[in-house]
N, C-alpha and C positions, 0 to 999 in steps of 0.2 A: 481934180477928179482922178487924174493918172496917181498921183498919191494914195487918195482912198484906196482904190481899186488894189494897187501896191499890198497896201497895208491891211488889206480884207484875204487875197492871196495866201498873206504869209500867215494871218490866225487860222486860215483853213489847213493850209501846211502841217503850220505846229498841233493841230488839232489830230490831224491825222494819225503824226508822230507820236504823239501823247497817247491813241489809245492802242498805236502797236507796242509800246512801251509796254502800257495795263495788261492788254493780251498776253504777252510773254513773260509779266511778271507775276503775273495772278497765281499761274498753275504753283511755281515754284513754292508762294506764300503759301498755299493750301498744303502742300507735298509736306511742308515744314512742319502742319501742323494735322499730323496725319491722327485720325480717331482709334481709340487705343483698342486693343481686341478683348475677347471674354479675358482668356488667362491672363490677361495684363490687368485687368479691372479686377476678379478675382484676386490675385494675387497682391496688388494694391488693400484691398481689402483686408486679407486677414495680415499682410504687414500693419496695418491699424489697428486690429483688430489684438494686435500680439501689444503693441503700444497702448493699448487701453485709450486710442487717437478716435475718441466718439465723434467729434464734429466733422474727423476725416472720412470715418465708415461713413455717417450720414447722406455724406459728398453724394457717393457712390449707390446709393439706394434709390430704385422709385417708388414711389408712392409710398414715401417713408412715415411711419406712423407717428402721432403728435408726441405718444409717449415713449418712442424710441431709446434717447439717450436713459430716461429713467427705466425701463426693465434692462438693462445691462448694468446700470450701479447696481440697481437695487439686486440681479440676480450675485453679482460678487461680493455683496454686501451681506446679503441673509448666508451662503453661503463660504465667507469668509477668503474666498478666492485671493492668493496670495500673487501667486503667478500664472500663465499663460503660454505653453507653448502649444503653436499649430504646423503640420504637417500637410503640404499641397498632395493629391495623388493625381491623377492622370484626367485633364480637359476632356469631356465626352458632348458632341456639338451634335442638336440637335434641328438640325436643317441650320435656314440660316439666319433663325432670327432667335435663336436660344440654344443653353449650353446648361452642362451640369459641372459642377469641380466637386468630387469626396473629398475630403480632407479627416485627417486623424488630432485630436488633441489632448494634452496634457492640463490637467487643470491644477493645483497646487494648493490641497486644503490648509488650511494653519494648526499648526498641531499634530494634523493626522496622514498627509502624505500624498501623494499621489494619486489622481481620478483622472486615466483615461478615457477616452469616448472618442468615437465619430459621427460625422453626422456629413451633408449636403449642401453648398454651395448653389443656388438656381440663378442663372442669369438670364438678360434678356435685352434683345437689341430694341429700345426706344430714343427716339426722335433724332436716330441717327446715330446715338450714343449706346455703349453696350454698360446696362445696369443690374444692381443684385435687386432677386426680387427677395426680399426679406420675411421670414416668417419666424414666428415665437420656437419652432423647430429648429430652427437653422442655430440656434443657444444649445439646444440638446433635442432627439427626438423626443424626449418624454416629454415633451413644451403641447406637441401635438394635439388636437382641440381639445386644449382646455386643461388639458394636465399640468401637473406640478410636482418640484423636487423639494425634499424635504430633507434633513438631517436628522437622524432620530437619536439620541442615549439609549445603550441595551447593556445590561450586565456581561460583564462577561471574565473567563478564569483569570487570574492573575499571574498565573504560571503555565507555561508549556510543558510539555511531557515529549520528552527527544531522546534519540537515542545513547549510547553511553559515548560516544566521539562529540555529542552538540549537533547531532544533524537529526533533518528531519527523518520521519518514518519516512520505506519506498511508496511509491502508490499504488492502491489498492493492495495492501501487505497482507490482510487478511488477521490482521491484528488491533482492528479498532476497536472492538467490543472487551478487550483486554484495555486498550489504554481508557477506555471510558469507564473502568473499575479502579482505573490505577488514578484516575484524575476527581474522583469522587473525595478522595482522600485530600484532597487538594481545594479546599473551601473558601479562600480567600477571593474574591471576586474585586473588579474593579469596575472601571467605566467602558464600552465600547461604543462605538458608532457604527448604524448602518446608513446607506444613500439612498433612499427609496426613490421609488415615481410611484405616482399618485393621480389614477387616473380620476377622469372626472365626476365618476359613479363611487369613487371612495375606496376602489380599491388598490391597494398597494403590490408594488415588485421590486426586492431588493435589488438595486445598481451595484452597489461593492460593498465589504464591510470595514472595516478599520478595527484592529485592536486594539486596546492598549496601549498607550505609549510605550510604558516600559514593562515589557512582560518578562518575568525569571523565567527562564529554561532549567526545567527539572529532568535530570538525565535519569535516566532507565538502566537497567543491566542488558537490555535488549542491543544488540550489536544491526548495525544498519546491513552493511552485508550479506550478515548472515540471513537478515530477516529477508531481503531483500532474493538470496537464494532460493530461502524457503518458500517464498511465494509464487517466482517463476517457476519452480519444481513443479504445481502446483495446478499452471495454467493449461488448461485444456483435459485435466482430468475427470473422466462424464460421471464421477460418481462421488459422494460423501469424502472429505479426504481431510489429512490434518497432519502437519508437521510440529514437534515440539524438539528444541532442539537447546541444551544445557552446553555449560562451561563445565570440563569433570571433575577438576580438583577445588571447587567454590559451590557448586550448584546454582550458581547464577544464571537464570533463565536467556538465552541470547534470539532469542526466536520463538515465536505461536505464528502457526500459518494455518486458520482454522476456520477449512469448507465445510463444516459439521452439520449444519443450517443453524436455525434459530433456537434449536433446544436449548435448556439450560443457557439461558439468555446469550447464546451465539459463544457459547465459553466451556464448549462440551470438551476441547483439548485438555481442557485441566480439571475440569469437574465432571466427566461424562463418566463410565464407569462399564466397560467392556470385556468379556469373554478372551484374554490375551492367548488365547492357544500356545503354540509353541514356541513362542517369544517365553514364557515362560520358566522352558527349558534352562532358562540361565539362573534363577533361581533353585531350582530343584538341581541340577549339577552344581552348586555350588553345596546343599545340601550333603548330596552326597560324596563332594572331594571333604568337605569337614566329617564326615561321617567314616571317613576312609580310605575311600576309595581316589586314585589318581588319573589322568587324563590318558594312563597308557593302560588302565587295569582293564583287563580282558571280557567282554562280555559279548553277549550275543542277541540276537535281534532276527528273533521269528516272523514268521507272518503273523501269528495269531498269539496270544497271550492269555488266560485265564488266572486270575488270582484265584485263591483257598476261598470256596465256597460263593465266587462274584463271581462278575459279568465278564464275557470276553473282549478282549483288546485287541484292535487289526494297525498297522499302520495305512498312512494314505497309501492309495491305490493297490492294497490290499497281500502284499508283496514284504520279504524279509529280505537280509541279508543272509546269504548260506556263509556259516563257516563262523570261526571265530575275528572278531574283529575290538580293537580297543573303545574304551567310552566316549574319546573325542573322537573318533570314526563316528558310531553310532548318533551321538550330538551332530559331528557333521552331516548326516543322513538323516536327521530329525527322527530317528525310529520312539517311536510309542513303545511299540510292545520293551524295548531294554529300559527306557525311563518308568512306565510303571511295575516292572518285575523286581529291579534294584531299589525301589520307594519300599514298596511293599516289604522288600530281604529288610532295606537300611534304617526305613523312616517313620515306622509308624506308633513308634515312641513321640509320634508332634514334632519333631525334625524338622517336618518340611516348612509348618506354621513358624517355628525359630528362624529358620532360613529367609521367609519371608518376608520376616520382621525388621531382620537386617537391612535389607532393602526397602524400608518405607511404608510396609501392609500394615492396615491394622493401626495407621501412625496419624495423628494429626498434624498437617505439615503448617501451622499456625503462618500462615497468608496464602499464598498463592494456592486455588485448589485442591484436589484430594489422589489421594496414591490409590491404593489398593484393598482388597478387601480379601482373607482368605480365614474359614472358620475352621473351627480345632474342629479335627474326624473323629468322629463314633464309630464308624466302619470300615472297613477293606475298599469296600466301593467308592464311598466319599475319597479315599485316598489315592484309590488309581486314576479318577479323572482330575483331583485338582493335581496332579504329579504333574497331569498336559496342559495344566493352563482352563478347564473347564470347570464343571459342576460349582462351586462356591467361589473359584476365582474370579476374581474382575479389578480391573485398573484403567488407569487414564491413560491416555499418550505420555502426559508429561512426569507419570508415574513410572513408565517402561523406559523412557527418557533417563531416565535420573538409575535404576537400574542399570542399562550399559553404561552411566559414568562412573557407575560405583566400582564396575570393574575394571576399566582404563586406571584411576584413581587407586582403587585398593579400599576406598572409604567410600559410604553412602552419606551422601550433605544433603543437607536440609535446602530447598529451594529459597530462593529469593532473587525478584524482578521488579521493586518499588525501585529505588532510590541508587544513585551511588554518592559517597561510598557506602557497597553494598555493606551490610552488617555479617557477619561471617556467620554461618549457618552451622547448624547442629553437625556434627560430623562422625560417623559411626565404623570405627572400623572391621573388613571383615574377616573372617579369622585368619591364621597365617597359613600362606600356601595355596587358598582360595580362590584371591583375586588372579594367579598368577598362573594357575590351572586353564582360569575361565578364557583368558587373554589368548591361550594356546586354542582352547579347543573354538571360540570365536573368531578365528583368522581361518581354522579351516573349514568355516563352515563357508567360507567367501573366497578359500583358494581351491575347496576341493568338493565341496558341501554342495546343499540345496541353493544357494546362492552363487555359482560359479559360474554359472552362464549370463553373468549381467556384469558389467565394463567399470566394477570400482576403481576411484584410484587404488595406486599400490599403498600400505598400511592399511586398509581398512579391516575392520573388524565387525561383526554381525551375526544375526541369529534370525531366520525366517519364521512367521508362524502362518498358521490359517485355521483359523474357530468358530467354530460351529455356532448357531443361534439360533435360542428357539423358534417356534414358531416355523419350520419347516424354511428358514431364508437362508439367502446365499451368505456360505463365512465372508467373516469378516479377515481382511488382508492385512498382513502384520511385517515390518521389518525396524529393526533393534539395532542401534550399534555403535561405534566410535569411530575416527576419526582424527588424531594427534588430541587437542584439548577440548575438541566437540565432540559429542556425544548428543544421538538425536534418535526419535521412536516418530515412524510413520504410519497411519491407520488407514486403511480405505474399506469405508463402513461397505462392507455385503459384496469385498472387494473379489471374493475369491482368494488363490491361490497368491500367498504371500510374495514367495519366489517371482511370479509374475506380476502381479499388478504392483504388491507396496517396493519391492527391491529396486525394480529401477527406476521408482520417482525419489528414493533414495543415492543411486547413482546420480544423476541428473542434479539435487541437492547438492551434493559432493563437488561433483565437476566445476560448481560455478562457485564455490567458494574462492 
């Protein structure tokens, strides 16, 4: 009995011991196997998810659907999905039983490149365990009820049109209605790809596109740059505006920056055809240094002017020079009344129509737009207003452009802005002693001139105008000039006063070369 008893004792003993043992080892086993939190399961996740580890995502899913692992082959499969990178962004915990994880990814077409995307990670604490809740979204938003991603074939150019360095155009240059004339010429097409979604109703929105594999870059004479200048010059000006801007001894176009609107299919820089006021001056001064006269020859500049049986001639603001003063004086001061009283003495033997000529009027420039237009006089009248730039005158930007490089140069060229290497252009020289007049009486139209109150760099050279248009509107704003081997003509349609409005969006062009 005492034995029993013994022996009943010590099983209650060990019994006791045995569940303080459990008590204190229990917690420890638990601690060991501690449940993993959202970012830990998320992250688990697209680490699988980056390993194409289907049975592992699975794992990690509730209420995982039957055809789970098949819409992931099959979504890499139709689209070709070669590789898989993903990017975690920052755990957003939604009380405490759900979380959200963004995440960024790379997808890895075959052939075509790169497809970005983000999308949402949803989790959710069930049965203890913290699980994704998985939706045909969470592969891409455009999954979203009931949509689908598609691959579509689209034509597309087989060449790029890039600047003459192989870069691209600046953004928003103000020059794409030019490269969409220049790439017409450019017929050769290939294959491209765009990524659509596809909603459920049929309608599509492009995701990305894909070019070509291998597209030729076709370089331009267009300088990135400069274009890129041209353009900032540009920005925030509240009215019609347009820069053209040549190379002077090529006439290779390095720049169109053209706010014009839509006229003439958005291409009014080089085909538009405008009233060039006293921008013109450089033509008719060149006239008359072939004609005679030199940059130091003495003449005068009244307030009012009347030619032999015409109409009378005032300058702006209605005011002369007293006294005698030279014809680059007068050039510098833009005086009307001495440019039409010296046409009238010099030119109307058709002088000024030959002078013209030289420069590009009258000229078919065989590609790129049109220059100028000035008709032979019948009268004294016709002849004093086209002497300023009016009555039968008209020119483009990249017409008045290609004039100040004829004078930097000494030659007027023939434009071209397709291809390089550029084909060398017509080349016309002006007579001797002309160019080299103009060069003098153009510096001080910007060291001493109507131009002096605006901040060019040092070398520049120019010529301000401001031209009247019919129809009772405000002139239109004009500055002309060079620049070491640029050479550029600025318009701002109904700008006013040249000096003012076109000269220092010209400065400004300058500075940021």
């Amino acid at each position: 009995m005492r034995s029993r008893a013994v022996l009943t004792l010590i099983i209650v003993v060990l019994t006791v011991i045995a569940a303080g043992v459990y008590v204190l080892v229990r917690p420890r086993e638990a601690e060991g196997r501690k449940v993993a939190g959202p970012e830990e399961t998320a992250l688990a996740y697209l680490t699988a998810w980056e390993n194409s580890d289907i049975g592992a995502m699975g794992r990690l899913v509730a209420d995982r659907p039957v055809d789970f692992a098949e819409r992931h082959r099959a979504f890499a499969r139709d689209l070709e999905i070669e590789t898989l990178d993903l990017t975690p962004g920052t755990l957003r915990r939604q009380g405490d039983r759900s979380a959200e994880l963004p995440f960024q990814g790379v997808r890895e077409i075959k052939d075509l490149g790169a497809w970005p995307f983000s999308s949402t990670l949803r989790l959710a604490l069930r049965e203890g365990r913290w699980r994704v809740l998985w939706a045909p979204e969470t592969l891409h938003p455009a999954l979203k009820d009931g949509g689908r991603i598609r691959l579509r074939e689209t034509p597309a150019p087989a060449a790029e049109l890039v600047t003459r360095s192989g870069a691209r155009f600046p953004r928003d240059s103000g020059a794409e209605s030019y490269l969409d004339m220049l790439g017409a010429d450019l017929d050769e097409t290939d294959s491209g790809y765009v990524l659509e979604a596809v909603q459920a109703d049929g309608t599509a929105q492009e995701l990305t596109a894909f070019a070509p594999p291998s597209v030729e870059k076709v370089r331009t004479t267009f300088s990135r740059p400069v274009q890129a200048a041209a353009a900032r010059a540009l920005d925030g000006v509240d009215r019609p505006a347009a820069i053209v801007a040549v190379r002077t001894d090529t006439g290779e176009v390095l720049a169109v920056a053209d706010r014009l609107g839509r006229e003439l299919g958005g291409q009014a820089a080089i085909r538009g055809r405008y009233p060039p006021g006293s921008t013109f001056k450089v033509v008719t001064a060149a006239a008359l240094l072939a004609g005679g006269l030199t940059p130091d020859s003495p003449v005068t500049c009244p307030a009012t002017y009347t030619p032999p049986n015409g109409q009378e001639v005032t300058n702006a603001g209605g005011s002369g020079i007293p006294g005698a003063l030279t014809l680059s004086g007068a050039f510098a001061a833009s005086c009307n009344t001495t440019f039409v009283e010296q046409s009238i003495r010099l030119l109307s033997d058709g002088g000024l129509v030959r002078a013209a000529e030289l420069f590009g009027f009258n000229k078919d420039l065989k590609g790129p737009g049109v220059c100028g237009e000035i008709r032979p006089h019948t009268d004294l009248d016709g002849l004093r207003s086209d002497a300023i730039g009016q009555n039968s005158v008209v020119a483009s930007p990249l017409c008045m452009a290609l004039a100040a490089a004829a004078v930097r140069d000494g030659a007027w060229h023939q434009p071209v802005m397709a291809r390089l290497p550029a084909r060398t252009g017509e080349a016309v020289p002006l007579p001797p002693g002309v160019a080299a007049g103009l060069r003098t009486m153009m510096r001080e139209v910007v060291t001493a001139g109507t131009a002096s109150a605006v901040p060019f760099p040092a070398g520049t050279a120019g010529k301000t105008g401001t031209a009247e248009v019919g129809g009772g509107g405000r002139e239109h704003a004009w500055f002309i000039g060079y620049h070491g081997k640029t050479a550029f003509a600025v318009l701002v349609k109904n700008g006013g006063s040249g000096a003012e409005a076109a000269a220092p969006i010209a400065a400004r062009f300058l500075r940021a070369l």
